[in-house]
C-alpha positions in Angstrom: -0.3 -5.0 -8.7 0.2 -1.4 -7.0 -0.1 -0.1 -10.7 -2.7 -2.2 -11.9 -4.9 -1.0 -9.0 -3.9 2.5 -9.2 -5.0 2.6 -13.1 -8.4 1.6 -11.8 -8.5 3.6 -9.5 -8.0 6.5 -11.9 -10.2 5.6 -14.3 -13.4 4.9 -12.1 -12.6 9.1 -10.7 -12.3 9.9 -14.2 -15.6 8.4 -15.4 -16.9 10.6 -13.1 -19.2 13.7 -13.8 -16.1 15.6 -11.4 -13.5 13.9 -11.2 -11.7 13.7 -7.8 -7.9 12.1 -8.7 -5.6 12.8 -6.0 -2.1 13.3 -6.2 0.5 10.2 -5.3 3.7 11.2 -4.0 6.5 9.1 -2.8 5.4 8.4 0.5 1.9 6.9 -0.3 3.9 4.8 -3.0 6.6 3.0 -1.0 3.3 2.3 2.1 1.6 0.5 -0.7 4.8 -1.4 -1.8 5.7 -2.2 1.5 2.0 -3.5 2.3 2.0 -5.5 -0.7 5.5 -7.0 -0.2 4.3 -8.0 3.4 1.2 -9.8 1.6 3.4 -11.4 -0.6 5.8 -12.9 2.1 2.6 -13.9 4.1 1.0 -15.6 0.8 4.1 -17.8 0.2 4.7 -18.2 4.2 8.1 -16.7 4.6 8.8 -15.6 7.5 10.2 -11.9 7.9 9.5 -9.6 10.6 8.1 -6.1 9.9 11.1 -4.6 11.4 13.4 -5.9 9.1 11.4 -5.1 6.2 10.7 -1.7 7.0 14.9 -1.5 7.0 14.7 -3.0 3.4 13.0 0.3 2.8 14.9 2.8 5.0 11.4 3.8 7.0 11.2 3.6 10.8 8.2 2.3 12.9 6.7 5.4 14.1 6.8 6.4 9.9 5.1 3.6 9.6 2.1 3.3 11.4 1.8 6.9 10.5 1.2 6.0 7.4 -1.0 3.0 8.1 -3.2 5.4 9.6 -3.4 7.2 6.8 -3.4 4.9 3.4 -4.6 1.6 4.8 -8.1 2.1 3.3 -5.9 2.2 -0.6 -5.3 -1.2 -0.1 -7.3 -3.8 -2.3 -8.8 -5.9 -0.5 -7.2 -9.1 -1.0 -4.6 -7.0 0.4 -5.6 -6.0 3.7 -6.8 -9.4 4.5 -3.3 -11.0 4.5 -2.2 -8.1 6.1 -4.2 -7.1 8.8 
């Protein structure tokens, strides 16, 4: 789904007249798979704490919400409503 979206993404900026595609690094990367696992568990109603799946992916709180800050608006929308 990540992929999916980021192709779109891509291709809307590169219909463009200028074309604004950011880079991606790691970090951005494992936010959006971590948000989209956490939709996924919330969609199918199993119950996991944010804590233990932020230890799934070796990333502490504070590294977190950091990044929440900053790449919450990436998120599809379908997304951020199961994991607001």
């Amino acid at each position: 789904m990540v992929i999916d979206y980021e192709f779109k993404r891509t291709m809307r900026e590169l219909s463009k007249i200028i074309p604004s595609v950011d880079p991606i690094d790691y970090r951005r990367l494992t936010y959006l798979l971590i948000e989209t696992r956490r939709a996924a568990y919330k969609e199918a109603r199993v119950k996991r704490t944010l804590g233990n799946l932020l230890n799934d992916f070796g990333i502490s709180d504070d590294t977190y919400y950091d990044w929440r800050l900053r790449w919450y608006c990436f998120l599809p929308e379908h997304i951020k409503n199961l994991v607001k």
